[in-house]
N, C-alpha and C positions, 0 to 999 in steps of 0.2 A: 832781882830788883823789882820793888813796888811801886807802883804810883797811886796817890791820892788825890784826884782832883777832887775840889771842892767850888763849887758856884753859889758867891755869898749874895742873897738880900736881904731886906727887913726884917728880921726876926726870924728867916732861918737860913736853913743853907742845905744845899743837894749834894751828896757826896756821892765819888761811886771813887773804884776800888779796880786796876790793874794790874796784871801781871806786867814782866817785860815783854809779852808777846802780842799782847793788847787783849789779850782775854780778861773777858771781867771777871773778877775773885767776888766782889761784892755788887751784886745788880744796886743802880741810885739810890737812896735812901736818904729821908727827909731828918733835919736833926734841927731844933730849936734852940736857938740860944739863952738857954740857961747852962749855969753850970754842971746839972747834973747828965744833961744831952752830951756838952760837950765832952764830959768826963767821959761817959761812955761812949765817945768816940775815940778818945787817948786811949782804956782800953781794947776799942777793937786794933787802931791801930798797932800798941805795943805787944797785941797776938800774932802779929804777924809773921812768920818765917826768917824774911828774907830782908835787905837793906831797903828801907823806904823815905821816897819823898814827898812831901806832900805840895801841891801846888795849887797857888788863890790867887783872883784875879783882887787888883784895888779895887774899892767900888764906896767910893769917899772914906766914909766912916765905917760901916759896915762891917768892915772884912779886922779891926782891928781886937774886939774883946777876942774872939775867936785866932787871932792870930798871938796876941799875947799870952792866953792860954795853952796853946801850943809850945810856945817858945819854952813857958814856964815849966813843961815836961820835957825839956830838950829834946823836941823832934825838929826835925829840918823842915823848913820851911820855906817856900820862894815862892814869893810875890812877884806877880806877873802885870806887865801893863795893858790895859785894855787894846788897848792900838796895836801891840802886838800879838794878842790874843787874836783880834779879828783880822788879823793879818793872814795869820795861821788859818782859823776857821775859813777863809775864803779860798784857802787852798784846799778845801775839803768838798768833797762832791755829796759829801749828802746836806741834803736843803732840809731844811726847819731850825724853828729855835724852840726850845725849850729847857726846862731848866732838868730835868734828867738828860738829853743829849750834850747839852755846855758840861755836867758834870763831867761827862762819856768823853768829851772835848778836850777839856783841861786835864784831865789824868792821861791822854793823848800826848799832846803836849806835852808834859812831862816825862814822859816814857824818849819820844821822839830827839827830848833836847836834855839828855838826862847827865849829860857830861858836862853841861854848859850852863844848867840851870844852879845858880848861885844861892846864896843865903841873902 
């Protein structure tokens, strides 16, 4: 099993890339929102081995071209609520924010709740 966290903002978004072990397959990587970014993110994903989920937090509007793109290649995908993302994240002992560690975080996160995390 894979995990894809992704940490969406304005105009882009940090992806990183999980094994079920929490080893990283894909160190973060910046990806803009165009279509041809995202597309080649649907590629890396569907290179992938093994069963993958991909996990975003909401973040208004943002996280939606990107989530409906997704959708459009029938990959799974689970939307996460911030509140409970930082729920999570507080249960975590490493300190800082950034947006390659939130990747690092939410592909956590979904690894962690990988039975439970819904469409």
């Amino acid at each position: 099993m894979i995990s894809v966290g992704i940490d969406v903002s304005k105009g882009k978004s940090t992806v990183c890339i999980l094994d079920n072990y929490g080893t990283i397959i894909k160190k973060p990587f910046i990806i803009e929102h165009t279509k041809e970014s995202i597309n080649g993110l649907v590629t890396t994903i569907d290179g992938l081995s093994e069963e993958t989920k991909i996990v975003m937090e909401t973040t208004g509007i943002y996280h939606l071209p990107i989530l409906n793109y997704l959708l459009e290649h029938n990959l799974f995908v689970s939307v996460i609520n911030p509140l409970v993302m930082n729920k999570y994240a507080n249960t975590n002992i490493r300190p800082g924010k950034t947006d390659n560690k939130d990747s690092i975080l939410i592909a956590s996160y979904g690894i962690d709740h990988w039975f439970i995390v819904a469409k």
